[in-house]
N, C-alpha and C positions, 0 to 999 in steps of 0.2 A: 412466602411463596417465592421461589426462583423465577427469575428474571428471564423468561424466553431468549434466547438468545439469536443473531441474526444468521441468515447465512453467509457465506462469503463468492462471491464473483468474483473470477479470475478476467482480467481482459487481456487482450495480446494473448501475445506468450511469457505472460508473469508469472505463470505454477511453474513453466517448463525450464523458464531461470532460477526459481528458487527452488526448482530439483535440484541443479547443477554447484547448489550452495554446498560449500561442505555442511556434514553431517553436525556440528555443533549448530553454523548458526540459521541453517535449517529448520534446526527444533529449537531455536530461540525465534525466530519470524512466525512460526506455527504458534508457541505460546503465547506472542506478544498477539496477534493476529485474536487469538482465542482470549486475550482479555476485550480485546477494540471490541468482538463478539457480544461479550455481556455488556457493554456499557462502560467499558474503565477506560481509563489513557493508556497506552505503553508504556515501558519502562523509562526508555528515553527515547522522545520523539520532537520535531518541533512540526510547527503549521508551512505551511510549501505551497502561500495562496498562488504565487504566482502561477503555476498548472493551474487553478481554478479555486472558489471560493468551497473551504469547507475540507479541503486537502489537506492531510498529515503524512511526516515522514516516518517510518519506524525505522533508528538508526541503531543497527547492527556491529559489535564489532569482536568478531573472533577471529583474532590474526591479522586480517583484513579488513578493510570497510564494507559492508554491503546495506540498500537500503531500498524499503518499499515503501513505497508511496500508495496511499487508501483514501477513501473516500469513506465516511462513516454516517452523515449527515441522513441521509434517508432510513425511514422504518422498517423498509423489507431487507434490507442488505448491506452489508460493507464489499464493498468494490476494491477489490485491487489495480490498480490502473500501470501499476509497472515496477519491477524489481532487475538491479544489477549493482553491480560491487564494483565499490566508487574507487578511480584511481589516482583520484587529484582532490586538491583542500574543495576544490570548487564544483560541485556540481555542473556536468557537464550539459552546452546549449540540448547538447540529442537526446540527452536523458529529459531536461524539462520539456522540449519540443514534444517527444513522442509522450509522453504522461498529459500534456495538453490538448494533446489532436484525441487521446481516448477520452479525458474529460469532456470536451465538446459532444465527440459522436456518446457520450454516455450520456450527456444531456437530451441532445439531439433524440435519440431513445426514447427516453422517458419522457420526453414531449408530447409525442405522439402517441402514449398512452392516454 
């Protein structure tokens, strides 16, 4: 029997940047995104606890760098908490700052369930 798969939560505006992706690694985020879905790892990802515990990156690279950051941990959903195409070796403070203020208010959330 298949594996139900979860759905996906966009927060922010992390669909409306990974439109903005070109067209290759677009539909590589989407695939990898669609394995995180059933239960697998990404192709190549690493953990990015510093946003928060249980945070993975999926690292993108068609030409460019691009990477989204998810939350996979919980049974109803994998959360996307933030995607943008990296311009430096380093992950930049805005990028982990703003993925950290949506893992908080995503917690924050789901508390008050």
């Amino acid at each position: 029997m298949k594996k139900q798969s979860k759905q996906v939560h966009w927060l922010g505006d992390s669909l409306d940047v990974v439109r903005t992706f070109p067209e290759a690694a677009r539909k590589s985020a989407g695939n990898q995104l669609g394995m995180v879905q059933s239960g697998l790892d990404p192709t190549d990802w690493k953990p990015i606890e510093i946003v928060g515990p249980g945070t993975k990156e999926i690292r993108i690279r068609v030409g460019m760098a691009y990477r989204v950051f998810y939350v996979a941990k919980f049974s109803e959903a994998v959360y996307v908490l933030h995607a943008f195409m990296k311009k430096s070796q380093k992950t930049s403070k805005r990028d982990i700052d703003l993925a950290t203020e949506r893992y908080k208010a995503l917690m924050k959330e789901r508390n008050k369930k």
